[in-house]
C-alpha positions as CSV (number, residue, x, y, z in Angstrom):
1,X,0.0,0.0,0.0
2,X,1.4,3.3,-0.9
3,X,1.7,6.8,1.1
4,X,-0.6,8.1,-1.3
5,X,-3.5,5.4,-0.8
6,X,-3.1,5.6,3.1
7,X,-3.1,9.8,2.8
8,X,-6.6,9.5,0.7
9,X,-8.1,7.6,2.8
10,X,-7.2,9.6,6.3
11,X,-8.3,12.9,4.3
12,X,-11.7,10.7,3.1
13,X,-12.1,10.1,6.8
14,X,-12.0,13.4,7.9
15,X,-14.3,15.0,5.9
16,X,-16.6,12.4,6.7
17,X,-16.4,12.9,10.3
18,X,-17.0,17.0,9.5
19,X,-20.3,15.6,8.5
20,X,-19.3,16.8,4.8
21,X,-19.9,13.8,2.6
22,X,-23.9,12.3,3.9
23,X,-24.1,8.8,3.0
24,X,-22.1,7.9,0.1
25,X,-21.5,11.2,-1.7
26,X,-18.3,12.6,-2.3
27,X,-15.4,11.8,-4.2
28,X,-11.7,12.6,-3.8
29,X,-8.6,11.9,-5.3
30,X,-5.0,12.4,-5.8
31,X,-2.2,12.4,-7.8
32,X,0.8,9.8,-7.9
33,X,2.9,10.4,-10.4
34,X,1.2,10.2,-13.9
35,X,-1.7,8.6,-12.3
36,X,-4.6,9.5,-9.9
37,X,-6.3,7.7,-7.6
38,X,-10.1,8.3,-7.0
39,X,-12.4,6.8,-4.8
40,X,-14.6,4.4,-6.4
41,X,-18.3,4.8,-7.4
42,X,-20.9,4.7,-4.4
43,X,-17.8,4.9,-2.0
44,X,-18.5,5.4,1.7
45,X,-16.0,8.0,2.7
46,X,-16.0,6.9,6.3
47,X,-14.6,3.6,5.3
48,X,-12.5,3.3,2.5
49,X,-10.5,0.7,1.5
50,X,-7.1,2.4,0.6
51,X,-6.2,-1.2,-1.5
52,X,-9.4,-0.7,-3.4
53,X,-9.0,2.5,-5.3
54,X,-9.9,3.2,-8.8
55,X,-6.2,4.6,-11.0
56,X,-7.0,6.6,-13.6
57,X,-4.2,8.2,-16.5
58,X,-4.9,11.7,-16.9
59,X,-6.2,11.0,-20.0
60,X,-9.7,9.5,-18.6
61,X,-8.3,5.7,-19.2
62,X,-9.5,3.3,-16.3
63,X,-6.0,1.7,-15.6
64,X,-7.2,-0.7,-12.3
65,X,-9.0,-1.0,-9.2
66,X,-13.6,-0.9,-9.4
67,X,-15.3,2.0,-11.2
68,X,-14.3,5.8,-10.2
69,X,-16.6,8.0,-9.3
70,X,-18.8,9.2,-12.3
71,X,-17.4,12.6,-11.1
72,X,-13.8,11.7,-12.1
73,X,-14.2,14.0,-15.3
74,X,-14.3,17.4,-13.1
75,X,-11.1,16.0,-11.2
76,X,-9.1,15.4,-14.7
77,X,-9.9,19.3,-15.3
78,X,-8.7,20.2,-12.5
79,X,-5.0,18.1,-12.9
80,X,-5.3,19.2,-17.2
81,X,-5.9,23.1,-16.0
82,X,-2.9,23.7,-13.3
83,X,0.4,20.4,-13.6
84,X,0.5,22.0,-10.1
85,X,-2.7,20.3,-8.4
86,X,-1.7,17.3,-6.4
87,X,-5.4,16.2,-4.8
88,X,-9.2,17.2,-6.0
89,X,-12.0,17.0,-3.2
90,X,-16.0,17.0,-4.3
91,X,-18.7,17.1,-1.7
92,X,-22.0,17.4,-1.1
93,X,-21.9,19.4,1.9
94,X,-25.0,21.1,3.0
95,X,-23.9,24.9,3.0
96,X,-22.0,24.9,0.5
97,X,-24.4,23.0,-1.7
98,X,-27.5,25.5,-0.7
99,X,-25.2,28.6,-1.5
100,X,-24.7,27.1,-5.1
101,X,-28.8,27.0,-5.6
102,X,-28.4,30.7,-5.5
103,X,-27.3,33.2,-8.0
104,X,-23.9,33.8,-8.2
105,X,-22.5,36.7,-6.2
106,X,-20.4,37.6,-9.5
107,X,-19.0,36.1,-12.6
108,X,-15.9,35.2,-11.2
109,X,-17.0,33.7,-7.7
110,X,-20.3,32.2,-6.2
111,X,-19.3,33.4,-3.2
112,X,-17.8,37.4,-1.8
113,X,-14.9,37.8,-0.2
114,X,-16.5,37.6,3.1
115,X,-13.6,36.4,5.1
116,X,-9.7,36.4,4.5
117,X,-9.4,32.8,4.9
118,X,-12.0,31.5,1.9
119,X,-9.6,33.8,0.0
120,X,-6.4,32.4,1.3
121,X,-7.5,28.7,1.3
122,X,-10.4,28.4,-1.6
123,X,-10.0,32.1,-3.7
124,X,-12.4,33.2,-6.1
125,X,-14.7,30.3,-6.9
126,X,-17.4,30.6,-9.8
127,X,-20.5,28.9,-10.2
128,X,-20.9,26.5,-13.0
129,X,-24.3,26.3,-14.7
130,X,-27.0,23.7,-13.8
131,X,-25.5,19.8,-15.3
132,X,-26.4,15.8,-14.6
133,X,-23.7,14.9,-11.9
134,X,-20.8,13.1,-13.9
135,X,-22.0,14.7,-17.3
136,X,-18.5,15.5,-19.1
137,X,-19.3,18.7,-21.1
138,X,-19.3,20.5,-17.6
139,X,-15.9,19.4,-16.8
140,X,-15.3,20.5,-20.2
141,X,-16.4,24.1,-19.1
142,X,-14.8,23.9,-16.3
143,X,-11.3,23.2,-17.9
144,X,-12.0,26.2,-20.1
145,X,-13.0,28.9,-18.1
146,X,-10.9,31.9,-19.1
147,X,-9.6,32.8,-15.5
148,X,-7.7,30.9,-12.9
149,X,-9.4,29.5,-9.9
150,X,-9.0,26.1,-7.8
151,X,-12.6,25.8,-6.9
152,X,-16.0,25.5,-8.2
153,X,-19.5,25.7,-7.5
154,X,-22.0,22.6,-9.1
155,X,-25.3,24.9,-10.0
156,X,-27.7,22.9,-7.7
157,X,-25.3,20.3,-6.8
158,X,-22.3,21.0,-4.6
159,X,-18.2,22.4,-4.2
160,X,-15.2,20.9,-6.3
161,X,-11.8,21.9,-4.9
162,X,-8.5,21.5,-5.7
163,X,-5.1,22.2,-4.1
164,X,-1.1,21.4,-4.2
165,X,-1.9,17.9,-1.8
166,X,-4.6,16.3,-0.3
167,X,-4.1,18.9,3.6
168,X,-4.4,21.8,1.0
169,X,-7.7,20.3,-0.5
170,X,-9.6,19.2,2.3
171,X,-8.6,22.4,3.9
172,X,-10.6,24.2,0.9
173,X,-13.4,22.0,1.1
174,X,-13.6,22.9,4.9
175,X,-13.3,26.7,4.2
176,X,-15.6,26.7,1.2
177,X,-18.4,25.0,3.7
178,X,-17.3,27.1,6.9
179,X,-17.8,30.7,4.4
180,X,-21.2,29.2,2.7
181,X,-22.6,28.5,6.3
182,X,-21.9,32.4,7.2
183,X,-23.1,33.5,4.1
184,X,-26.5,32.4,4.7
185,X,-26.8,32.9,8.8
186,X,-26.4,36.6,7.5
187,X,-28.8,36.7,5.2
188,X,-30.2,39.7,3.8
189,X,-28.4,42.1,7.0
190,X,-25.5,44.6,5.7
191,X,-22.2,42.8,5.5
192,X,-19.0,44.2,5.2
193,X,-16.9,42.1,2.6
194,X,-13.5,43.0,2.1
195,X,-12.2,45.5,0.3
196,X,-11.2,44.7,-3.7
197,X,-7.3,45.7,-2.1
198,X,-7.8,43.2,0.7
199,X,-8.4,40.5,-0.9
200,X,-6.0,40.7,-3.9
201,X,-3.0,41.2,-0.8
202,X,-4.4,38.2,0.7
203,X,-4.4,35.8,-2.4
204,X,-0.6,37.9,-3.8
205,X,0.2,36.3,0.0
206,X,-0.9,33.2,0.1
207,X,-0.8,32.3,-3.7
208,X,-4.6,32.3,-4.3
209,X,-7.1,33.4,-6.9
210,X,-8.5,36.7,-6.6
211,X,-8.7,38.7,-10.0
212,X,-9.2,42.3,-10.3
213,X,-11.9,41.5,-12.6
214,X,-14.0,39.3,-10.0
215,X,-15.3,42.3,-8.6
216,X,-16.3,46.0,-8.5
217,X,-15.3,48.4,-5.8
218,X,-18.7,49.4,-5.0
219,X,-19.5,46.0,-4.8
220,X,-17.2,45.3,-2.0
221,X,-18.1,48.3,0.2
222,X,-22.0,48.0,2.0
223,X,-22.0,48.6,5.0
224,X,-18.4,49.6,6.8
């Protein structure tokens, strides 16, 4: 059993244990070498086999293991669009997942800049439109969005992260949730987001996403 296989299924564990993957939703996997490992379809990530993963080539080919995930397209765009993303996490976790049944805050991200760690950890996330889970032409859009980002809203579905390894993943996923859950305790009452200079020093820190484009100023400014 390698590192890699014993490091996917800690991280599979955690997130279940969050409460962030009900029943057996949820898919995750990482990269090893010029393969990636993904949970299998109908996984349970409280209890996965780390023998029994699915290996993938980055070119879609099923190289061993059961079935992947019927998700495993949207975790191929995420290795094709960066060579530096080392693990992909997609949940269905319930804040996060209500958050992307709304409209998007802007074209760039689902989501404001409502606290400086979603833009250190997660970074400008958009929201991609409405498809059937595993349905490959939204992976394709995905892949193909004109702007960098490492995370993505489902349209009625749920968050897709990715990051350098699987601690930088799962720490997104976390973040992504944790931001979407105070996004909608506030509701419709003022909010202060940060600043369009705030967040671009946070993500020119931490080596995040936040294009000037992804917002306006007087976007950013209700309520002081």
């Amino acid at each position: 059993m390698t590192a890699a296989r014993r490091e996917l299924a800690r991280a599979a564990a955690h997130l279940a244990s969050l409460g962030l993957s009900p029943g057996s939703s949820g898919n995750i996997s990482v990269r090893e070498g010029d393969r990636i490992l993904i949970t299998p379809t109908g996984a349970d990530l409280a209890a996965l086999d780390p023998d029994a993963l699915s290996v993938l080539r980055l070119d879609g080919t099923h190289a061993d293991g059961p079935r992947p995930s019927k998700e495993f397209p949207l975790h191929l765009a995420f290795y094709r669009r960066e060579s530096a993303t080392g693990a992909v996490v997609h949940l269905h976790s319930r804040h996060a997942a209500a958050v992307s049944c709304r409209p998007a805050w802007s074209d760039r991200s689902a989501v404001p800049p409502l606290t400086p760690y979603f833009v250190m950890r997660v970074g400008q996330t958009p929201l991609l439109p409405y498809a059937h889970p595993g349905d490959p032409a939204q992976a394709a859009e995905l892949e193909r969005l004109p702007f960098p980002c490492r995370a993505a809203l489902l349209q009625n579905h749920g968050p897709v992260v990715a990051g350098t390894g699987l601690r930088a993943a799962t720490e997104a996923a976390v973040e992504i949730e944790e931001v979407s859950a105070l996004l909608l305790l506030l509701g419709a009452h003022p909010t202060r987001l940060l600043t369009t200079a705030e967040a671009a020093a946070l993500a020119a820190k931490y080596g995040s996403y936040w294009t000037e484009e992804t917002v306006r100023d007087e976007e950013l400014s209700p309520a002081r």
